[in-house]
Backbone bond lengths (Angstrom), bond angles and torsions (degrees), N, CA, C in turn:
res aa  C-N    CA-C-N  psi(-1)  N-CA   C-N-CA  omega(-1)  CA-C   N-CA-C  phi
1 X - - - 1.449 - - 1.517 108.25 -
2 X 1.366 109.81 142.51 1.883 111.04 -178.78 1.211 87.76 -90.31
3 X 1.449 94.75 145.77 1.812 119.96 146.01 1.154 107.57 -23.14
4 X 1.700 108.46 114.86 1.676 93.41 156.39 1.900 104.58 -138.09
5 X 0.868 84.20 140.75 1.321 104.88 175.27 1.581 141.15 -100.86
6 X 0.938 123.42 2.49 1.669 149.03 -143.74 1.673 100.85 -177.07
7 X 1.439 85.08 118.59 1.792 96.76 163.33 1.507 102.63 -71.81
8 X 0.756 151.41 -20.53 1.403 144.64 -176.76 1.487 98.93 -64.75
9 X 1.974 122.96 -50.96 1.078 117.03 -172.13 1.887 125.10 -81.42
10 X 1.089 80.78 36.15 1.658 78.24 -166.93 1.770 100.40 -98.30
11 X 1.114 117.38 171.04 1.700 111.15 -173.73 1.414 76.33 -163.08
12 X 1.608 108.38 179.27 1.069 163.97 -142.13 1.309 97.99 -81.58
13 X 1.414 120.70 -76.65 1.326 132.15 168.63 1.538 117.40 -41.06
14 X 0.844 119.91 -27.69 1.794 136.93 164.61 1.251 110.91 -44.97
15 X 1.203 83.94 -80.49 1.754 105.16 173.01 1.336 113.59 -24.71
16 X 1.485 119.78 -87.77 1.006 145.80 160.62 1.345 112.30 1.23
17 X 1.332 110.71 -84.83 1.568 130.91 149.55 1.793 115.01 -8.77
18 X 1.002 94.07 -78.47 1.570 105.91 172.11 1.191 110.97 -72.87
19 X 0.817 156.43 13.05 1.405 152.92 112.08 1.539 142.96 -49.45
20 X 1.375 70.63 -22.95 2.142 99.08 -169.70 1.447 107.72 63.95
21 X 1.673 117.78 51.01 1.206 107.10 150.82 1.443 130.87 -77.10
22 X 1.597 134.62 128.59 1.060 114.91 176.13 1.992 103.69 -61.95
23 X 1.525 113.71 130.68 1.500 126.63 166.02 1.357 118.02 -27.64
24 X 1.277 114.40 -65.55 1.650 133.74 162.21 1.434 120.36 -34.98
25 X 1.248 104.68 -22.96 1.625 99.82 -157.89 1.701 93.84 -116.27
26 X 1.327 126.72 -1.05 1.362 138.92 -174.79 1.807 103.25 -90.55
27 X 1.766 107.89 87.56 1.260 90.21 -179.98 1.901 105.04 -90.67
28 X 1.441 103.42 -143.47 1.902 123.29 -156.76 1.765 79.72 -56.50
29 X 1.610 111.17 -84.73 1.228 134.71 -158.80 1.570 102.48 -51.90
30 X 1.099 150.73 9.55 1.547 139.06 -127.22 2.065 75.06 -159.30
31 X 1.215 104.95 -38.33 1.923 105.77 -168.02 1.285 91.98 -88.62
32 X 1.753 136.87 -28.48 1.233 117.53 -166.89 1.549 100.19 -90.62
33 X 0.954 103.20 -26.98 1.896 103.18 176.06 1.607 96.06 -53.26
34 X 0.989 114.01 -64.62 1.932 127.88 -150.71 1.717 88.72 -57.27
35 X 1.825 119.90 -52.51 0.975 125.27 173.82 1.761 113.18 -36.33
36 X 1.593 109.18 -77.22 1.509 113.04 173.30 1.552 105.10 -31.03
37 X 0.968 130.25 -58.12 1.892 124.40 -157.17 1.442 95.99 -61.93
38 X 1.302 114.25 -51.88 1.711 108.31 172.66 0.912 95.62 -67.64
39 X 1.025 162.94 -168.18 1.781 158.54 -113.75 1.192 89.27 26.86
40 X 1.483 89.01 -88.72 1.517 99.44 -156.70 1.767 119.84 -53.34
41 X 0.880 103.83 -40.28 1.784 112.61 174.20 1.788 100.47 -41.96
42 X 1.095 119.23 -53.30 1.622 126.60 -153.05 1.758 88.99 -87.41
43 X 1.546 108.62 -41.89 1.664 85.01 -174.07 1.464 110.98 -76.08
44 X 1.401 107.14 -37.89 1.928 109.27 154.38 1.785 126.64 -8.88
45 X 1.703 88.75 -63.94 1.427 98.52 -175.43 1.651 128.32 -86.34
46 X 1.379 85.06 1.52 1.876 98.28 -173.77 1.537 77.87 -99.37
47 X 1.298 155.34 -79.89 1.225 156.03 143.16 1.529 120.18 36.35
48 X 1.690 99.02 -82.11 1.505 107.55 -178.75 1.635 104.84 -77.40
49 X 1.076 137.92 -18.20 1.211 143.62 -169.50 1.758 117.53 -99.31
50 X 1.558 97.87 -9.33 1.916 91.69 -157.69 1.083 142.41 27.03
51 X 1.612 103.05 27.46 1.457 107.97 -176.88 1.700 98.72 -106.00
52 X 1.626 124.38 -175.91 1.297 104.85 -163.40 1.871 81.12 -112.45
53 X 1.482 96.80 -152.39 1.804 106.70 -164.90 1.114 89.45 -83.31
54 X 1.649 151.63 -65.65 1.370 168.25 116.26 1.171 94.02 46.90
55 X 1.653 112.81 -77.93 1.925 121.93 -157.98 1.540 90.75 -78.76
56 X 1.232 133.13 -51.41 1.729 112.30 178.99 1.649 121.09 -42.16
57 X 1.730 97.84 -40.53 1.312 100.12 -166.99 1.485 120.98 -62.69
58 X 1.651 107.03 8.99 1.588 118.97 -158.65 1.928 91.90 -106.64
59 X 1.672 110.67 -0.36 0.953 98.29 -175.80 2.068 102.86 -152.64
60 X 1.331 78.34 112.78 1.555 119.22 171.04 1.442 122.28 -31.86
61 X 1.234 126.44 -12.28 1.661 140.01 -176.44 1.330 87.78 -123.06
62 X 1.575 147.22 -19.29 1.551 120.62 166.67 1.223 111.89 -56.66
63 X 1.721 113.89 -26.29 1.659 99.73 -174.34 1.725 114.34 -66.12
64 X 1.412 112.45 -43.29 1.337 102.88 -165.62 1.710 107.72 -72.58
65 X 0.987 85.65 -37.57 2.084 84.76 160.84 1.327 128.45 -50.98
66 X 1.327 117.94 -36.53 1.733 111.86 179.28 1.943 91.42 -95.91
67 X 1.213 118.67 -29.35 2.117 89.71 156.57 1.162 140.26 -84.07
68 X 1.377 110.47 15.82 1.350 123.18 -167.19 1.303 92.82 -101.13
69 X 1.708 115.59 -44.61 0.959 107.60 160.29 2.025 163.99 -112.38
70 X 1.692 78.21 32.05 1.494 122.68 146.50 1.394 109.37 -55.35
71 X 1.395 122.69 -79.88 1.123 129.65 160.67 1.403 131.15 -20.41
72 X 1.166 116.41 -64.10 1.542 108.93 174.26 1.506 114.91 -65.90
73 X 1.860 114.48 -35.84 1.138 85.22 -171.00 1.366 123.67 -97.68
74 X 1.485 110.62 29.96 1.392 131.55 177.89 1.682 106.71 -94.46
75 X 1.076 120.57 -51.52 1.681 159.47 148.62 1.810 100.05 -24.50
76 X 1.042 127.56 -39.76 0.698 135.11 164.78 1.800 133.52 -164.61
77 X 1.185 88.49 93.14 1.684 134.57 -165.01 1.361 77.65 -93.66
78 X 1.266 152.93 -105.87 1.184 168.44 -95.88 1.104 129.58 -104.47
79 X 1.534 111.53 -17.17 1.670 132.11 -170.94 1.659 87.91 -116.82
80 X 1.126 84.23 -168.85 1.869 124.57 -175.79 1.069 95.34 -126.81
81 X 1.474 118.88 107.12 1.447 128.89 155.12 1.500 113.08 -105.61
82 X 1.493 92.06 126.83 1.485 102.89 -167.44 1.785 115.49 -70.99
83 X 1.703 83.08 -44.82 2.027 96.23 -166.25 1.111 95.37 -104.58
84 X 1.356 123.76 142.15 1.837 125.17 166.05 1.397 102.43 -81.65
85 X 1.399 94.73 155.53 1.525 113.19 179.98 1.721 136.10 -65.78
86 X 1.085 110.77 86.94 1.679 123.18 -173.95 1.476 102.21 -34.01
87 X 1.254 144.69 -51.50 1.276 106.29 -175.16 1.516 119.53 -55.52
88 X 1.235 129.05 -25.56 1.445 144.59 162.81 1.354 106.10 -13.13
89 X 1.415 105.31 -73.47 1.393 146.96 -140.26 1.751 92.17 -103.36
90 X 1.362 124.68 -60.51 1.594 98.55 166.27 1.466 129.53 -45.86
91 X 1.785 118.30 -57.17 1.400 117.03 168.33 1.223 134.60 -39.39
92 X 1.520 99.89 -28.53 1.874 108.95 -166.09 1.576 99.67 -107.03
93 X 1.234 110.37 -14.90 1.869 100.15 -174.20 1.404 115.05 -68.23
94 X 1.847 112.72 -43.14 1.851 76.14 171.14 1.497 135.93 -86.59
95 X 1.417 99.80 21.63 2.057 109.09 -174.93 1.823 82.74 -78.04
96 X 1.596 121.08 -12.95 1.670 87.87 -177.68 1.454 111.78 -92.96
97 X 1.442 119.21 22.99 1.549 114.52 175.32 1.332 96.97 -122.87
98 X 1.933 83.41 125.52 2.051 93.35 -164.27 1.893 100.06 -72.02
99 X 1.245 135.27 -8.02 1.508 98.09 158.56 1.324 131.87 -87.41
100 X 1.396 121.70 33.84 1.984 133.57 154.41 1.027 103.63 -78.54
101 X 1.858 105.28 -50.59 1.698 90.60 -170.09 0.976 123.59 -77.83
102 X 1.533 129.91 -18.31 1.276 132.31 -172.41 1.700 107.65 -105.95
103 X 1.111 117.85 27.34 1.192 135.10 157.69 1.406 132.25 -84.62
104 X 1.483 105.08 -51.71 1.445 136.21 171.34 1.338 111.29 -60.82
């Protein structure tokens, strides 16, 4: 997996990666799913955070937060998950107090 630094730079293949998909085994329908969870992960974190993609990207722990929660909601695609996932929500809780971001 490359360095990434910026939720903006994260893709598909990332994902994947962090997931432990074998590459090979990731067909069309299987990339647009992985695709959707990032969607949703990044609009998630602009969401719980009110910060935009730009001001996260100034901070280095949004990434493992929007695959963490790739992960779960790939992880569970299929069930009913009641509670969202706290590491989520630990990484991203202090980006919602504006002196982090305007610190950085």
């Amino acid at each position: 997996m490359k360095k990434i630094e910026k939720i903006s730079e994260i893709d598909v293949d990332d994902v994947a990666y962090f997931l432990r998909l074998n590459k090979d085994d990731v067909d069309e329908n299987e990339r647009n799913l992985l695709e959707t969870c990032l969607n949703i992960a990044k609009n998630r974190a602009v969401s719980y955070t009110g910060r935009t993609i730009e001001e996260l990207d100034k901070i280095p722990e949004a990434v493992y937060a929007v695959l963490v929660a790739c992960s779960d909601y790939y992880n569970n695609r299929s069930s009913t998950v009641v509670k969202s996932n706290d590491v989520f929500e630990k990484v991203l809780a202090p980006l919602k107090d504006v002196t982090y971001i305007t610190s950085c």
